[in-house]
C-alpha positions as CSV (number, residue, x, y, z in Angstrom):
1,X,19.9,-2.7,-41.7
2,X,21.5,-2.5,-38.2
3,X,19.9,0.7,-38.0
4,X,16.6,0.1,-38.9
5,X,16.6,-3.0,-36.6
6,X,17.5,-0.7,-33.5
7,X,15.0,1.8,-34.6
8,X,11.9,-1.1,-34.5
9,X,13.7,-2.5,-30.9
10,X,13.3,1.6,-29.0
11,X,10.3,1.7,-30.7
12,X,8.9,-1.4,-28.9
13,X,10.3,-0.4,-26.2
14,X,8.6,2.4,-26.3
15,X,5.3,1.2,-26.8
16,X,5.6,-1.8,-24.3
17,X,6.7,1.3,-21.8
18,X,3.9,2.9,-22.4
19,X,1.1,-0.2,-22.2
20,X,2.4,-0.8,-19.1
21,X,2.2,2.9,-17.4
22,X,-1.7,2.3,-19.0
23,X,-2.4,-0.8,-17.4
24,X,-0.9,0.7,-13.9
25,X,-3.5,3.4,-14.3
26,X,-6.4,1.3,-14.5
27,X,-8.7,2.4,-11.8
28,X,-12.3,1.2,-10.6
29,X,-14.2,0.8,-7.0
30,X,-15.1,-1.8,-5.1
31,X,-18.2,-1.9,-2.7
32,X,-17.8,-4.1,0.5
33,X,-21.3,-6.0,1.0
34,X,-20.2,-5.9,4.6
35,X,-20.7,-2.5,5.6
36,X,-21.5,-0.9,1.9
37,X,-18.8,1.0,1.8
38,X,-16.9,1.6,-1.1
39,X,-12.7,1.7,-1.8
40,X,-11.5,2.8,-5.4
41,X,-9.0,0.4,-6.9
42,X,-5.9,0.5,-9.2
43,X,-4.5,-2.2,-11.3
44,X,-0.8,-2.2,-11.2
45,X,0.7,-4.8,-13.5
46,X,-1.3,-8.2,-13.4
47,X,-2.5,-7.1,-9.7
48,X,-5.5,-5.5,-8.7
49,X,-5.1,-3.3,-5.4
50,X,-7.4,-1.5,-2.7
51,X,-6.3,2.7,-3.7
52,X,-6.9,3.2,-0.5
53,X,-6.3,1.3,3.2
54,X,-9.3,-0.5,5.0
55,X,-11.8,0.9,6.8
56,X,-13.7,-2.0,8.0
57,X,-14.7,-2.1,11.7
58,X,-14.1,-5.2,13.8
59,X,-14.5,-5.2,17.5
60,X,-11.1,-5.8,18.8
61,X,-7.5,-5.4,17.5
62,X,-8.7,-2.4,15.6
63,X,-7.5,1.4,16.2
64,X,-8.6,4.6,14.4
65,X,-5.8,6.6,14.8
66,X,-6.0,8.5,18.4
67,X,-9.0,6.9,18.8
68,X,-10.6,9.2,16.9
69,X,-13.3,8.1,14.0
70,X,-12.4,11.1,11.9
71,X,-9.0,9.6,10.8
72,X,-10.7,6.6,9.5
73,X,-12.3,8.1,6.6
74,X,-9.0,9.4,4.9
75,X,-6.3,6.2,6.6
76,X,-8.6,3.7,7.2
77,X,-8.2,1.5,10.4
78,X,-4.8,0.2,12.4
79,X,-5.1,-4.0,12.7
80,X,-3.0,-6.2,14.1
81,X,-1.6,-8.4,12.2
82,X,-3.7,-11.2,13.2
83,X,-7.2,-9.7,12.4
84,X,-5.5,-8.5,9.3
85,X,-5.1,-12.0,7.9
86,X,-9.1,-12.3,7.8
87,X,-10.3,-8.8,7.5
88,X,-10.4,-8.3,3.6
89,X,-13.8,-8.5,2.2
90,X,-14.7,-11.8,-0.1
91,X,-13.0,-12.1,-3.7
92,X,-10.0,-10.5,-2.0
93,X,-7.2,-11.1,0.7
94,X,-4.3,-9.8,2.4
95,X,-1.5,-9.7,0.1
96,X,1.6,-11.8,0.9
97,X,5.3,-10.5,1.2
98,X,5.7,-12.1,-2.3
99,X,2.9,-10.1,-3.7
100,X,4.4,-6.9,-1.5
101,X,7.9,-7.5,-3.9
102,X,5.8,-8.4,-7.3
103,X,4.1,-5.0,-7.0
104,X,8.0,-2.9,-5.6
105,X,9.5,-4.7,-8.6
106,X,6.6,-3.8,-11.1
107,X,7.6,-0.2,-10.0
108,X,11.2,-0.1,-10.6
109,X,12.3,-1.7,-7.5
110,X,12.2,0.0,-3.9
111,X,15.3,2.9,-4.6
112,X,11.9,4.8,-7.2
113,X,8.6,2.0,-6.4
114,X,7.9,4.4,-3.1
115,X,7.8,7.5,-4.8
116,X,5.4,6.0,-7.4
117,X,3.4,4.5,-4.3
118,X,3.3,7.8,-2.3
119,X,-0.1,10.1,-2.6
120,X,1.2,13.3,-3.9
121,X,-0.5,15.5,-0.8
122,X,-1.1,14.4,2.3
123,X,2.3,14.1,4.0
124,X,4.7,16.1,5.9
125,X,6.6,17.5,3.6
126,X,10.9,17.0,4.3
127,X,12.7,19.7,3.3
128,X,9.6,21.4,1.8
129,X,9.0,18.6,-1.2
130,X,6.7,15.8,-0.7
131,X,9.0,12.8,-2.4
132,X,6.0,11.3,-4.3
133,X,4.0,11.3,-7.3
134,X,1.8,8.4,-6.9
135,X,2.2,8.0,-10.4
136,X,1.0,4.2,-10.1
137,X,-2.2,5.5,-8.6
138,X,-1.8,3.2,-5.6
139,X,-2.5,6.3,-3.3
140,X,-0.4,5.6,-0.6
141,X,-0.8,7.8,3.3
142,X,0.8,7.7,6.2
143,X,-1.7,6.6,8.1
144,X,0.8,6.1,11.7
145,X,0.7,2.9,14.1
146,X,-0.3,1.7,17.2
147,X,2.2,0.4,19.1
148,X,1.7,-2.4,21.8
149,X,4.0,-2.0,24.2
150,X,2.9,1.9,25.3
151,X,-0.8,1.7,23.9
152,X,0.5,5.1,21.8
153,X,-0.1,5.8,18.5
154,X,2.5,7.1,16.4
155,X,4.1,8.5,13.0
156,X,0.6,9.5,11.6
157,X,1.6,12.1,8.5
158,X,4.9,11.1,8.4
159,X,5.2,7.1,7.8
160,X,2.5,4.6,6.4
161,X,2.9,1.1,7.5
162,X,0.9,-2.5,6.0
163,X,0.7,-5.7,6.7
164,X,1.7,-8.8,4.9
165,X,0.3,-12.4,5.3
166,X,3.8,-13.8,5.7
167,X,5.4,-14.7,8.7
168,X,9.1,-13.4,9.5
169,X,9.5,-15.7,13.1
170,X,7.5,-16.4,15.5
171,X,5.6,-13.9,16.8
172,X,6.7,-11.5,14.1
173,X,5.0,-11.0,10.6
174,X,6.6,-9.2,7.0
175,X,5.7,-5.8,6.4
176,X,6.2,-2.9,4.3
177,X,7.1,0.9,5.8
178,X,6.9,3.7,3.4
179,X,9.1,7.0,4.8
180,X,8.0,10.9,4.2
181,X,10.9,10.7,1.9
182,X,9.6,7.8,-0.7
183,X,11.5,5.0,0.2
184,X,9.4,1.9,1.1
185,X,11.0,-1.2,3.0
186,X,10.7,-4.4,3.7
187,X,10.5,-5.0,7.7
188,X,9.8,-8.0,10.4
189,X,7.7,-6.5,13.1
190,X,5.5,-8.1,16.6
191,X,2.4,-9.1,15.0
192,X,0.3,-6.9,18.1
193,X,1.1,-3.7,16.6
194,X,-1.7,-2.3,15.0
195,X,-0.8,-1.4,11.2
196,X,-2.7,-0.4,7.8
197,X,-3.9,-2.8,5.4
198,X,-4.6,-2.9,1.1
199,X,-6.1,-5.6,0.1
200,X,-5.3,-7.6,-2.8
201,X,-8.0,-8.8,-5.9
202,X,-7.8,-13.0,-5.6
């Protein structure tokens, strides 16, 4: 009997393993009224999530990498943290740091949720090997920053950077850095940095 009751209990495990790996690969779009473009989206867990960063042009605060329009397309546009709190479209919003951990945790936690969050191509690869499977279809790039204090963009192909909604002190906002090996972390950066954003389904 003890048997058969540990049998059904990795069964269920199984299966409940397996729902969830489903649900995190529900995909879909979304088309911003604003500008008509559209962003495909994942659900991961109960959340709904932008599968790709934001590319919608305001007229200050807001960097395409270099300066140069043809990195928006595939990383989207660097905000500061300020004009990220209001840039997501309607029906959606900047996700907070709590949201940030929901979505790590969902994934296994941050030592494996970055590898599942990094886009299998489009990085510099360390060591030859790419360190990420994007197996939660969140599509993750390493879009770079713009840094403040030298007016320089950096890191582009080798880190991806996003706001959170949640302040760390004054002055400084929560954020998450994901590495070109797969390990994402939760930092407290100037808010006048000029990072990526996802946006989050209200």
């Amino acid at each position: 009997m003890k048997r058969e009751k540990k049998t059904i209990l990795t069964i269920a495990i199984i299966f409940a393993f397996s729902l969830s790996n489903l649900k995190a690969q529900t995909t879909g779009t979304f088309t911003d009224k604003r500008d008509e473009k559209t962003y495909k989206t994942v659900q991961i867990g109960e959340q709904v999530w932008f599968a790709e960063n934001l590319a919608f042009k305001v007229s200050y605060n807001c960097w395409a990498y270099d300066n140069d329009k043809k990195n928006v397309s595939k990383y989207g546009y660097l905000y500061t943290q300020k004009v990220a709190q209001n840039i997501c479209p309607n029906g959606w919003h900047l996700p907070s740091d709590e949201e940030w951990t929901s979505l790590i945790n969902f994934l296994g936690g941050e030592d494996i949720a970055g590898e599942k969050l990094k886009n299998s191509k489009g990085w510099n690869l360390q060591e030859n090997k790419n360190y990420g499977n994007n197996s939660s279809g969140f599509s993750a790039l390493p879009g770079g920053y713009h840094y403040y204090f030298d007016n320089r963009f950096h890191a582009i192909g080798d880190c991806g950077i996003w706001w959170t909604a949640t302040q760390y002190k004054e002055g400084a906002a929560r954020a998450y850095e994901l590495n070109a090996y797969g390990r994402i972390s939760r930092i407290g950066i100037n808010t006048v940095h000029g990072y990526s954003v996802r946006c989050i389904k209200n």
